[in-house]
KELOMAR-889451 format. One record per residue (C-alpha): x, y negated, z; residue in one letter. Coordinates in steps of 0.02 Angstrom, whole numbers, padded with zeros to 5 digits, always signed. Example, Ala and Ser with C-alpha at 12.3 -4.5 7.8 and 13.67 -1.06 7.14 Angstrom:
% KELOMAR-889451
+00615+00225+00390A+00684+00053+00357S
END
This chain:
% KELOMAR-889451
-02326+00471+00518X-02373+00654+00494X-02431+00763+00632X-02263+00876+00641X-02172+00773+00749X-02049+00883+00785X-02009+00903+00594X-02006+00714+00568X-01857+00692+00723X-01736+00813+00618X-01732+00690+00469X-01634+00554+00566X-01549+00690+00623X-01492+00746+00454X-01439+00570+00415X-01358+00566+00544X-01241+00717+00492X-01238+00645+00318X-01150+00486+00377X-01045+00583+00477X-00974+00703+00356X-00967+00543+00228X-00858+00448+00325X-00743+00566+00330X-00762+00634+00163X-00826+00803+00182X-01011+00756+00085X-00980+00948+00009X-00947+01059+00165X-01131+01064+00189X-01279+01007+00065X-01393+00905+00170X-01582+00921+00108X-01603+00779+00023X-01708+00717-00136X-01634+00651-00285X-01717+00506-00427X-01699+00562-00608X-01759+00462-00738X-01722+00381-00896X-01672+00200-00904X-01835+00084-00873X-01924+00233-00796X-01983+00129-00666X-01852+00201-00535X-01790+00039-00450X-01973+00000-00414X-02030+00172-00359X-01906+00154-00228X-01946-00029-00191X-02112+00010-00159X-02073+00145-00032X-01963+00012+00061X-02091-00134+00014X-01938-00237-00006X-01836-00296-00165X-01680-00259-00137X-01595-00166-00297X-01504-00256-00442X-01594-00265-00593X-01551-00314-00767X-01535-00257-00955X-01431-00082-00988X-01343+00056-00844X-01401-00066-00679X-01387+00084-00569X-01193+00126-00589X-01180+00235-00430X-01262+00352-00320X-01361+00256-00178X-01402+00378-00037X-01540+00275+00032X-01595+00338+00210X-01775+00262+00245X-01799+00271+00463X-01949+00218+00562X-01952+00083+00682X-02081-00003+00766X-02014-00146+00761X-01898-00256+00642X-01833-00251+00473X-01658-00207+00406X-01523-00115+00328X-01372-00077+00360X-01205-00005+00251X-01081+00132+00273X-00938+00018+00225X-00979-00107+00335X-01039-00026+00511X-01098-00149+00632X-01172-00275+00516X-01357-00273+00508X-01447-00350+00338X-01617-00438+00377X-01586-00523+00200X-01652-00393+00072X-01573-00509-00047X-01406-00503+00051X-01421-00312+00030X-01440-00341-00160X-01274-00452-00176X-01193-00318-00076X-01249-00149-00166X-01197-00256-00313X-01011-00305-00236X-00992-00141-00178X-01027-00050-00351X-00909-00179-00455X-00760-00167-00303X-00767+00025-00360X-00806+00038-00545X-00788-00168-00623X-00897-00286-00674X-00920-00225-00864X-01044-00087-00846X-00924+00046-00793X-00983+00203-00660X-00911+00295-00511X-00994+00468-00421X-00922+00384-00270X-01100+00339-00189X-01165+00179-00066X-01237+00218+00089X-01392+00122+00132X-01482+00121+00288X-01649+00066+00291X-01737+00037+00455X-01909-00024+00458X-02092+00008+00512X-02185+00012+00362X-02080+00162+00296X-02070+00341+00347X-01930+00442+00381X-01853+00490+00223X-01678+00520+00123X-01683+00453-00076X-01525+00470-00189X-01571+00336-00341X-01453+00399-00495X-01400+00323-00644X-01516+00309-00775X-01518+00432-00919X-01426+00334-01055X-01374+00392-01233X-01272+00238-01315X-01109+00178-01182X-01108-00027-01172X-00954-00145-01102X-00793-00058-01039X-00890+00123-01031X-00816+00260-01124X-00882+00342-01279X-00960+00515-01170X-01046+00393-01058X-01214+00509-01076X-01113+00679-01028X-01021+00576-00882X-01217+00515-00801X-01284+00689-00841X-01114+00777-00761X-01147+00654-00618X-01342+00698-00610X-01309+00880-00596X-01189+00856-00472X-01343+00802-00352X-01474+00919-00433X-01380+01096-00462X-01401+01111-00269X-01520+01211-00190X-01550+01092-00044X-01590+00947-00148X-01771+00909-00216X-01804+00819-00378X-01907+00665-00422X-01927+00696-00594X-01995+00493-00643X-02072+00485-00800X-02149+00341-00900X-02347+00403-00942X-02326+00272-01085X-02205+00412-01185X-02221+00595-01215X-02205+00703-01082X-02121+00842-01177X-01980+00724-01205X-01933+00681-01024X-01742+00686-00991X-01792+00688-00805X-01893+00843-00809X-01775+00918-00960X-01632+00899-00814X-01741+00974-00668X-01789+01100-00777X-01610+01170-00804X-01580+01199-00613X-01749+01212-00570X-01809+01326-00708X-01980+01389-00601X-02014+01199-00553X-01983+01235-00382X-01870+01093-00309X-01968+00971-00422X-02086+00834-00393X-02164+00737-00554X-02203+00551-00526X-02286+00453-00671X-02281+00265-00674X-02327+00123-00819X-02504+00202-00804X-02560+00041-00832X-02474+00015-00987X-02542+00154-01097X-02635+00119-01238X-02819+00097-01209X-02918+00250-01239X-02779+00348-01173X-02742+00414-00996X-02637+00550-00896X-02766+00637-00801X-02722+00806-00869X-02558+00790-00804X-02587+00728-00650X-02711+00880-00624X-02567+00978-00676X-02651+01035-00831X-02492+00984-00957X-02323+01040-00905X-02355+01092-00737X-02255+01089-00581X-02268+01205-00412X-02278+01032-00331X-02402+00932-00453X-02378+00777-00521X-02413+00590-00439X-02467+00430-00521X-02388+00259-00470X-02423+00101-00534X-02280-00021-00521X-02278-00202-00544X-02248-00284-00723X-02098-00384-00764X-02199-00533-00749X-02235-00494-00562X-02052-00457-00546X-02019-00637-00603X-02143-00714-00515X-02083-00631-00346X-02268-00561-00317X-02273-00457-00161X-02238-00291-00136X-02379-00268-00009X-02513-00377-00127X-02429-00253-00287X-02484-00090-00175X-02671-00189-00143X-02671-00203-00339X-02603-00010-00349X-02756+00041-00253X-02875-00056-00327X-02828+00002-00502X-02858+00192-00471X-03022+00161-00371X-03088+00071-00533X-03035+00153-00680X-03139+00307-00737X-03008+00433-00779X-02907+00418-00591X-03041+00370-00463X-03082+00552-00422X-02875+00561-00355X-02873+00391-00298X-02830+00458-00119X-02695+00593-00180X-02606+00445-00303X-02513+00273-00269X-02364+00232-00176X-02430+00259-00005X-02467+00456-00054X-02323+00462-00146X-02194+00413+00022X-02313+00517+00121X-02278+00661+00012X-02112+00655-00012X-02076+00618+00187X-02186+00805+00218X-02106+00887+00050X-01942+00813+00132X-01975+00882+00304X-02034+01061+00235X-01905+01096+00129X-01772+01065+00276X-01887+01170+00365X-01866+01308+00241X-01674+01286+00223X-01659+01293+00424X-01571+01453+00447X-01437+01421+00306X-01401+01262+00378X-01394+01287+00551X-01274+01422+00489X-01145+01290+00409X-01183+01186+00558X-01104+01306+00666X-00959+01357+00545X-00904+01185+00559X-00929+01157+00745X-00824+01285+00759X-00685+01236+00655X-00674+01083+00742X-00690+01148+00912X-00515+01181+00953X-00476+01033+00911X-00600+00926+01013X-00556+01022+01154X-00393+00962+01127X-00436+00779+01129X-00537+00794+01275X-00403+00905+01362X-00311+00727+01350X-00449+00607+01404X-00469+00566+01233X-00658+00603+01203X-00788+00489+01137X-00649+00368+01070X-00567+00331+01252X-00400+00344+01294X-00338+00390+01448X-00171+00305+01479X-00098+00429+01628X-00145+00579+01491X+00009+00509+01387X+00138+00581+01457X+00059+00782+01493X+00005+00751+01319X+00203+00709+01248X+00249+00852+01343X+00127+00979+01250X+00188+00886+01091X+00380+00945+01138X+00331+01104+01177X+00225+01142+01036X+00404+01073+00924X+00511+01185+01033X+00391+01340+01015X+00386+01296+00820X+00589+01284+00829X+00614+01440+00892X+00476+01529+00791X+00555+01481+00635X+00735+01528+00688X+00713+01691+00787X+00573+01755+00657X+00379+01802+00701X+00221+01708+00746X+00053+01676+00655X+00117+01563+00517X+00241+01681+00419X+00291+01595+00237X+00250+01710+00096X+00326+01603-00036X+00509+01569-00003X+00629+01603+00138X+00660+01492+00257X+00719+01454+00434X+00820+01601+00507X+00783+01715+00360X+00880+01568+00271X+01033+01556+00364X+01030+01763+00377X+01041+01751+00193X+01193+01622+00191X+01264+01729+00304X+01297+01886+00234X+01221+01852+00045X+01334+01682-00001X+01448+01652+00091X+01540+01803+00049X+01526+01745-00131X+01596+01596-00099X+01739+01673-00020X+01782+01767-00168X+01788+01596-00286X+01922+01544-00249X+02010+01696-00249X+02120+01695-00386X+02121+01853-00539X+02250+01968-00552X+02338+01865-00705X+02336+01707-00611X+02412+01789-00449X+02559+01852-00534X+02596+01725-00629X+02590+01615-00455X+02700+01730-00367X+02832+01767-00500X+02861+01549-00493X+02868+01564-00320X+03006+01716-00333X+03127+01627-00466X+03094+01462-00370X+03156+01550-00198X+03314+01649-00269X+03358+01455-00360X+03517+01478-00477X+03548+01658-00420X+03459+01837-00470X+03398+01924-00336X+03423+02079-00319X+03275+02108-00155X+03093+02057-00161X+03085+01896-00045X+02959+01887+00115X+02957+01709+00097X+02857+01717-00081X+02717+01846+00014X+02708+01715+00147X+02684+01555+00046X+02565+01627-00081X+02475+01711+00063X+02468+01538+00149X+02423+01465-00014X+02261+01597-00010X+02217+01583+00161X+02204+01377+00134X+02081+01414-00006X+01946+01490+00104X+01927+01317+00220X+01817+01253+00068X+01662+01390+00075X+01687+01388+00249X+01633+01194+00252X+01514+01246+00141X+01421+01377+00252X+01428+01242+00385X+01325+01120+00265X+01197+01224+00209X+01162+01297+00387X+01162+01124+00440X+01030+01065+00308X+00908+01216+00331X+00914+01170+00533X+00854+00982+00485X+00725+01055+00356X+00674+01153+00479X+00665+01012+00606X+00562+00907+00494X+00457+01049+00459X+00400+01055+00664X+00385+00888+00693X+00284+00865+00530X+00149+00906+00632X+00167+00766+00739X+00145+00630+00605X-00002+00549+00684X+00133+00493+00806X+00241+00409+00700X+00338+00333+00840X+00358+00491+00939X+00404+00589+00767X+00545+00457+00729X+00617+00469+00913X+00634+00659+00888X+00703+00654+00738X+00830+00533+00794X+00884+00620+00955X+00893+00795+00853X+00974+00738+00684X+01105+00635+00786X+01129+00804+00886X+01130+00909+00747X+01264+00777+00660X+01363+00829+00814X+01379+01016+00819X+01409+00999+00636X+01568+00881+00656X+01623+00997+00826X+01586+01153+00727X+01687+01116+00577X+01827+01063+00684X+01843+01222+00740X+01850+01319+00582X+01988+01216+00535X+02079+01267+00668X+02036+01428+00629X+02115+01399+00476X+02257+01315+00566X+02283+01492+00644X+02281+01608+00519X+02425+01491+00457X+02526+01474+00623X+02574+01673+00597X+02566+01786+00439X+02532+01968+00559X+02617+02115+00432X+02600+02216+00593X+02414+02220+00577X+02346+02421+00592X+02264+02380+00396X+02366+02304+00302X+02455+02418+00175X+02626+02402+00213X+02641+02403+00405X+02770+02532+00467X+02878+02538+00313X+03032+02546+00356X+03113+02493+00184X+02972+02386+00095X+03078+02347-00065X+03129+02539-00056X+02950+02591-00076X+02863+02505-00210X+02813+02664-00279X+02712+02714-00128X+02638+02537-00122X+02591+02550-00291X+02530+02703-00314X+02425+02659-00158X+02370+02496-00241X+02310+02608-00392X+02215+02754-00289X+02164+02611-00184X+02082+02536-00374X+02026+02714-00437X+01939+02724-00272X+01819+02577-00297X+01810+02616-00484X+01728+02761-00433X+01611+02707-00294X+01512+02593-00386X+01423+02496-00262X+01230+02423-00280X+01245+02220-00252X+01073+02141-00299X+00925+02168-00417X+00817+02044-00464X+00739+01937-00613X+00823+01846-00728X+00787+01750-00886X+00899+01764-01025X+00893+01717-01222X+01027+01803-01326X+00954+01980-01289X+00858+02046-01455X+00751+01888-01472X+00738+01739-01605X+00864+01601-01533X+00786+01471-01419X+00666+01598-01347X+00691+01686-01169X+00620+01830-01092X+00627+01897-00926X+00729+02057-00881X+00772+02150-00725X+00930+02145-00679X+01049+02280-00573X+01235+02206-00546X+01354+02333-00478X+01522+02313-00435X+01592+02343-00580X+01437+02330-00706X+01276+02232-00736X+01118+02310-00801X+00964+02262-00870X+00781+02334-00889X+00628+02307-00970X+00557+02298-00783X+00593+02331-00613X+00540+02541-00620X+00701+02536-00706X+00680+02664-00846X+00688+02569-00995X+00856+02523-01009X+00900+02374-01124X+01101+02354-01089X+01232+02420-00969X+01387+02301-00991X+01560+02317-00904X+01597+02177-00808X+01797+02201-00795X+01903+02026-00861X+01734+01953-00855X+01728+01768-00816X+01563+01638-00758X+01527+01463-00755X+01358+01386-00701X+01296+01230-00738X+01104+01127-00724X+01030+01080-00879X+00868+00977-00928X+00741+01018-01069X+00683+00934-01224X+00565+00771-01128X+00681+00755-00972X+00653+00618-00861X+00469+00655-00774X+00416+00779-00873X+00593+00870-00921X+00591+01029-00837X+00780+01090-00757X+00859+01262-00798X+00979+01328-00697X+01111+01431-00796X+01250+01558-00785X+01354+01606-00914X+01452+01779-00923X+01597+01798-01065X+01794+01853-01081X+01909+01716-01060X+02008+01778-01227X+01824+01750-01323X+01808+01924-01389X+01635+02007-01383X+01544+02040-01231X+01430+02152-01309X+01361+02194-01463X+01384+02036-01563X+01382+01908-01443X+01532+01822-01366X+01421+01774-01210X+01277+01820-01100X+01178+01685-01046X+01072+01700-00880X+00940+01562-00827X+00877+01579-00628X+00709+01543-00590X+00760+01396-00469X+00940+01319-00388X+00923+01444-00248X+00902+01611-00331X+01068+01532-00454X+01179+01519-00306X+01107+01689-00237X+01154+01762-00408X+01318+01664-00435X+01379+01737-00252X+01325+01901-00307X+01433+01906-00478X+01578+01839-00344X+01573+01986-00247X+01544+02104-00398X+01714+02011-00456X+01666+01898-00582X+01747+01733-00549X+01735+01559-00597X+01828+01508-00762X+01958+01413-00722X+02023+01232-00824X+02179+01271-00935X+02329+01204-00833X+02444+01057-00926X+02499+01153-01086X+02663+01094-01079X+02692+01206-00907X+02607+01354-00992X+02678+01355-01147X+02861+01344-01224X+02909+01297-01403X+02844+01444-01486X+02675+01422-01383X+02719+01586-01298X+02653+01575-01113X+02805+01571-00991X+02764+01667-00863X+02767+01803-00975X+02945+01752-01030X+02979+01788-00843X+02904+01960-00839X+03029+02028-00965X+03138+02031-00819X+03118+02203-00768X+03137+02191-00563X+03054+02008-00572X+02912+02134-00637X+02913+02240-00493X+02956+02128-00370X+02809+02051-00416X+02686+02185-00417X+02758+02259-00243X+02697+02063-00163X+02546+02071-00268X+02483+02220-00173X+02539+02155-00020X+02446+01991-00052X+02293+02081-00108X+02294+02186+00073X+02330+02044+00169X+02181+01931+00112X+02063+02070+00133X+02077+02077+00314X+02088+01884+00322X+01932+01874+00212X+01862+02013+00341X+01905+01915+00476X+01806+01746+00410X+01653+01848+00358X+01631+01900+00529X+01700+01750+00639X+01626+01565+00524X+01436+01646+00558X+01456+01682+00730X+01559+01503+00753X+01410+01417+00647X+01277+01526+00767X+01363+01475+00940X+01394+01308+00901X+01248+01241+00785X+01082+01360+00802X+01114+01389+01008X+01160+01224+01059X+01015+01178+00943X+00873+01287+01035X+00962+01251+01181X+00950+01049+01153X+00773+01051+01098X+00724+01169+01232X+00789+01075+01383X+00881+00918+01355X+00743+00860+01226X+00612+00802+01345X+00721+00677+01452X+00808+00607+01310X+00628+00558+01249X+00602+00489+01435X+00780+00390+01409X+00716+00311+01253X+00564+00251+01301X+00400+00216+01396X+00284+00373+01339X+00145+00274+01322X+00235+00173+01185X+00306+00343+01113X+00130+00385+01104X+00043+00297+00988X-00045+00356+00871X-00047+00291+00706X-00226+00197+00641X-00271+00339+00510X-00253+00459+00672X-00361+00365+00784X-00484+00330+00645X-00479+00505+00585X-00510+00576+00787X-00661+00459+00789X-00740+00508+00638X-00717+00696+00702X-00771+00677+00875X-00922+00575+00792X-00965+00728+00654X-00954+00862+00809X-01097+00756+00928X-01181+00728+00759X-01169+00942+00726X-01210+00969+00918X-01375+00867+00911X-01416+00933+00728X-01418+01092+00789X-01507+01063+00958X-01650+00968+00861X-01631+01128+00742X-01677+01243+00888X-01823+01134+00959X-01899+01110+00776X-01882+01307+00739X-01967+01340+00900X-02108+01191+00904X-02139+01182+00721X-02231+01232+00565X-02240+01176+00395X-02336+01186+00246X-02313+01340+00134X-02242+01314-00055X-02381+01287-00183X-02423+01433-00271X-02323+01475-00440X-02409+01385-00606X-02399+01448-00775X-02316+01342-00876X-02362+01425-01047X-02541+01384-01017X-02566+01189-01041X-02738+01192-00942X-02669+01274-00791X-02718+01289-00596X-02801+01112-00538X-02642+01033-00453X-02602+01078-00274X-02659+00901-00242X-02832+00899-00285X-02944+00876-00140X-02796+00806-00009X-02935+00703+00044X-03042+00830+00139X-02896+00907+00203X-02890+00891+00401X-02753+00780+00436X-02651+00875+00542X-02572+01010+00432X-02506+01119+00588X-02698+01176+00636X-02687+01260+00474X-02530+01314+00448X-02479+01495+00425X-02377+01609+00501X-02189+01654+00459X-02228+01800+00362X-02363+01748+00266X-02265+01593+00217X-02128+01704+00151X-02233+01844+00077X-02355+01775-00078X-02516+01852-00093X-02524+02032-00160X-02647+01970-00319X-02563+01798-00343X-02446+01824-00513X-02597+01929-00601X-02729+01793-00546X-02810+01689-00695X-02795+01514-00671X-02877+01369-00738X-02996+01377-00891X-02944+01570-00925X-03016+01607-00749X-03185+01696-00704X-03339+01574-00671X-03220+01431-00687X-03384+01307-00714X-03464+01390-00555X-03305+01378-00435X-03172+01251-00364X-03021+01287-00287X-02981+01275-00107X-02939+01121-00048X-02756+01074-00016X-02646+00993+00118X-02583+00807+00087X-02404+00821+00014X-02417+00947-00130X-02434+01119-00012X-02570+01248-00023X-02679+01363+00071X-02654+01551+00030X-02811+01593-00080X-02934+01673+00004X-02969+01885-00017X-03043+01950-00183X-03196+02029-00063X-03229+01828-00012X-03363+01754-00112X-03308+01588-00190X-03371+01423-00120X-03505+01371-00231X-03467+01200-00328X
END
């Protein structure tokens, strides 16, 4: 172990966090210093990392073995040997080759058994005392040609997944490259060096030194005179396939490592700064500097996310819920809160303000506000019959009263029964009102206790008691507008203060004042044009090639409709007349329907006699962006006065032998004509002031009986219907994906909360080595690696350790400095001597005299 202890307790620390955040799958909120394996396939990776655990435990065999990421976490013990999986807490490993069957189950459960890969990785947990603290990530091999069931971009899909790891700034690299093939043609270090372009994230490890050809070594590079890296290069001699067969041990294959660079000529002056053993104790100080260096951006995430999830926590504990416990008496205060937090949401949504205001679409109260006073007036006016229609109705009703005779005086009873016959027409929008203010009270229901699903059986209980009590005022509320109904038809009131002809004293006598009332009444509204709605519409029989649509602005009035280029309305395209104009609306599917078929909603303008609307087309046709904005716009051309087109009635009623309409054969009958025209008015008056009447009474019926008793339901008789149903510890359950999920956070906040108390002892108590000095890698005989000399270093690297500041300053004369063979006296001079692990002293002052070789 190194002498910064306090550096090597954050590492188990880190892993710690790391499991955390994978169990719950959050491995991107914060990038953990780690250190990721890069190499080409038979690179020697599997046994690099074999030797640091001295245990065989990976799968080998021909082609892609490695087929995803293994985040192996290597922890000190002083006693005992195992491993242990993510996927399978509790269960220790103490056979390595039980850990091989299972990496090897695990990566075919995910990606098959014929050579296919995941980026989903396998966590390992390695606990041993023959290894120090240290977090690998073994990648896929580098591969170029895909084998089996893998796809054709099988190299782009490894190098995607590589860079995944590597692009990181809190991840180091082990570049591992064969010293049997060229250098300059390492994938590894061709990877590092595109996210690492000034080598400083990246380690170099050579291995199959022992297999070069004789004459030929690596002792350039590994003085980090060829391609050099900030943190040098180290050799490792692995063990042959023959020694794999044979099952030769790991510890005997390390004895051999050692022996082989103490003997051979070209590596027995860095026998102590090369093997395995250097190489873990490197990478366990490179490890624990770099997390050093990354401190203050990590304990900065670390706190972001403890605070995101302290609310929460507090929550659970608030209930006696910490550390995985559950306290049974907290059920019931904790139901309560639930209730309450449904009833605040209720009322919130209803009654309008709060924190959580929807920017995208109306809902709640805004909804029924608009069904209210934006449709239902609309759909008043459908079934209101036109002009043409309503004579026609009352001249049958006239000849039908006066039977065989003529009369000579305009009946009453034909106003009453075609004002009956009106009033019964507006119990069908009124039922319709009731429905949608009905279904926008359950969405909004479901909405508030949608935040209760991890209590699946308290979440169905409230939506049982509320829906059934909703169903209720629904059924009691109707019932009551029909009797409204019921009483507008019980007495016809001609002595109301509005209606046109109260206090005539000879109605039949006067149907010159009524009409010329009904007509200044008409000029009237002709001439106050009122403003209904604006808004976008679609349309594709304006100007444009047929099948294409384009998006307009559109201003209805009452008596015209409008469109602009956009909503500054100053680029008029169109300003159409909208008298004798008739709509229908319909839903239509695209071209591809089914799944992928994309629905239209449509309105269609025209004249019912098929002349032109305007210009040359017989129709206008309208498409809404969704069913909501069509019924918005559909009870907006309602009100304007554009109704529904209406079936043809039977066409032998209509029509006589000469397929001239008869109802016009009744209107050459001069006082018939009038007669009908004096009722007409008195129709039209009449139905205004019951149509008044039911805009202003059906919303405050629907408000008193549905939304109050609603508020007033979930407010107060909520929480003891809840008690009648059940035991609240039943009602309380939580649902397994809620308990796990509460676990796995309260686990991830201790982990956080001892992270970052570690973090605070470790900034305080600790020091680390300094980065190696910059290299220049256009110089092939560079700086002697930072390596050289490790063993003359003292071993504890905190004696010599520098400050803060001159860790993060570099020397004033370092990037004009020559280095290596194009330096001054280079024969008569050796550089300082450096720490274990790849760091470096800062060079000593130009006024120093060098140490003499």
């Amino acid at each position: 172990m190194s002498g910064n202890v306090g550096m090597e307790a954050l590492i188990p620390i880190v892993n710690k966090v790391q499991d955390a955040f994978t169990q719950v799958g959050m491995n991107s909120v914060i990038d953990l210093p780690q250190i990721a394996v890069v190499g080409g396939q038979s690179a020697g990776k599997s046994s690099v990392l074999e030797n640091c655990v001295g245990k065989d435990f990976l799968p080998r065999g021909s082609g892609i073995v490695t087929r995803r990421p293994l985040i192996l976490q290597l922890n000190y013990v002083e006693k005992g040997e195992w491993g242990e999986f993510l996927h399978a807490k509790g269960k220790k490993f103490t056979d390595f080759d039980e850990i091989r069957r299972e990496i090897e189950a695990e990566t075919d459960r995910m990606t098959g058994s014929n050579k296919g890969i995941s980026d989903i990785p396998i966590n390992l947990r390695v606990f041993s005392p023959h290894v120090l603290n240290l977090t690998l990530i073994d990648l896929p091999g580098i591969t170029k040609v895909p084998i089996g069931d893998q796809p054709p971009d099988i190299e782009f899909q490894i190098r995607g997944m590589i860079m995944q790891f590597i692009s990181k700034p809190s991840c180091l690299i082990l570049a591992v490259t064969p010293a049997n093939s060229d250098l300059a043609n390492s994938d590894a270090l061709k990877l590092a060096k595109e996210v690492d372009p000034e080598g400083i994230r990246t380690i170099g490890v050579l291995t199959k030194l022992d297999l070069m050809d004789d004459g030929t070594d690596a002792k350039e590079i590994l003085d980090n005179k060829v391609l050099p890296l900030r943190r040098g290069y180290i050799g490792v001699v692995n063990r042959s396939q023959r020694d794999i067969e044979g099952k030769k041990d790991i510890k005997q294959a390390q004895a051999a490592e050692r022996k082989y660079f103490l003997s051979h000529p070209a590596y027995r002056h860095l026998a102590e700064r090369a093997g395995t053993a250097f190489l873990q104790k490197t990478l366990n100080q490179q490890l624990t500097n770099h997390i050093r260096e990354v401190l203050p951006s990590l304990r900065s995430k670390l706190e972001q996310q403890l605070t995101s999830m302290e609310s929460e926590v507090k929550e659970f504990k608030n209930l006696g819920m910490s550390g995985g416990r559950e306290d049974k008496s907290a059920k019931p205060r904790m139901m309560m809160q639930m209730v309450n937090r449904v009833t605040h949401d209720f009322e919130e949504m209803i009654e309008g303000g709060g924190n959580h205001v929807d920017t995208t679409s109306l809902s709640g109260g805004a909804k029924i506000n608009t069904i209210f006073h934006f449709r239902f007036p609309g759909y008043l006016n459908e079934g209101r019959l036109d002009e043409k229609e309503l004579r026609k109705e009352i001249g049958f009703a006239i000849r039908n009263i006066h039977g065989v005779r003529s009369g000579l005086f305009t009946p009453d009873a034909a106003f009453e029964m075609t004002v009956k016959r009106q009033i019964e027409t507006l119990a069908p929008p009124s039922m319709k009102c009731i429905q949608q203010v009905s279904t926008e009270l359950h969405e909004v229901i479901m909405k508030c206790i949608d935040k209760i699903k991890n209590y699946p059986r308290l979440q169905a209980e409230i939506d049982n008691l509320v829906s059934g009590y909703l169903r209720e005022c629904e059924t009691h509320c109707r019932e009551q507008i029909q009797q409204l109904v019921e009483v507008e038809l019980s007495y016809i009131n001609t002595n109301h203060d509005d209606f046109i002809g109260f206090n005539s004293t000879a109605k039949d006598e006067s149907v010159k004042d009524v009409q010329n009332a009904g007509s200044e009444s008409q000029k009237g509204k002709a001439s106050k044009a009122q403003l209904i709605k604006k808004g976008w519409l679609s349309t594709t029989n304006v100007g444009l090639t047929k099948g294409l649509s384009r998006e307009y602005w559109f201003v209805l009035y009452t008596d015209a409709l409008a469109w602009f280029k956009d909503e500054s309305e100053r680029d008029q395209k169109y300003y159409l007349t909208i008298d004798g104009v008739k709509m229908k609306s319909s839903e239509e599917e695209e071209e591809g329907g089914g799944l992928f078929g994309h629905r239209k909603f449509k309105i269609q303008l025209f004249h019912p006699n098929a002349r032109y609307l305007f210009r040359e087309y017989r129709e206008l046709t309208l498409y809404a962006k969704d069913e909501d904005d069509m019924e918005d716009w559909r009870a907006s051309f309602l009100r304007a006065g554009i109704y529904t087109h209406r079936s043809q009635m039977d066409m032998e009623d209509l029509e006589d032998e000469d397929h001239k309409p008869k109802f016009e054969r009744l209107f050459e009958d001069p006082q018939l004509e009038r007669q009908v025209e004096v009722i007409r008015t008195y129709v039209n008056s009449y139905m205004a002031i019951v149509r008044k009447t039911f805009k202003d009474i059906v919303p405050k019926h629907i408000m008193c009986l549905m939304v109050n008793k609603m508020k007033v339901f979930i407010e107060i008789e909520l929480m003891p219907s809840l008690y009648g149903a059940g035991n609240p510890a039943e009602l309380m359950e939580e649902s397994e994906d809620e308990v796990r999920r509460r676990q796995e956070l309260l686990g991830m906040y201790d982990a956080c909360k001892d992270a970052l108390k570690t973090i605070s002892e470790v900034t305080a108590k600790t020091s680390s080595t300094p980065l190696p000095a910059p290299v220049h890698s256009n110089n092939h005989h560079s700086a002697p690696s930072p390596n050289m000399n490790a063993s003359r270093m003292p071993k504890s690297d905190s004696a010599h350790s520098l400050s803060q500041s001159q860790r993060s300053r570099p020397p004033p004369d370092l990037p004009n400095r020559p280095t290596g063979r194009s330096a001054p006296n280079a024969g008569a001079t050796r550089p300082a001597p450096a720490p274990p692990g790849g760091g470096s002293r800062r060079p000593p002052p130009p006024s120093r005299p060098a140490r003499p070789n």
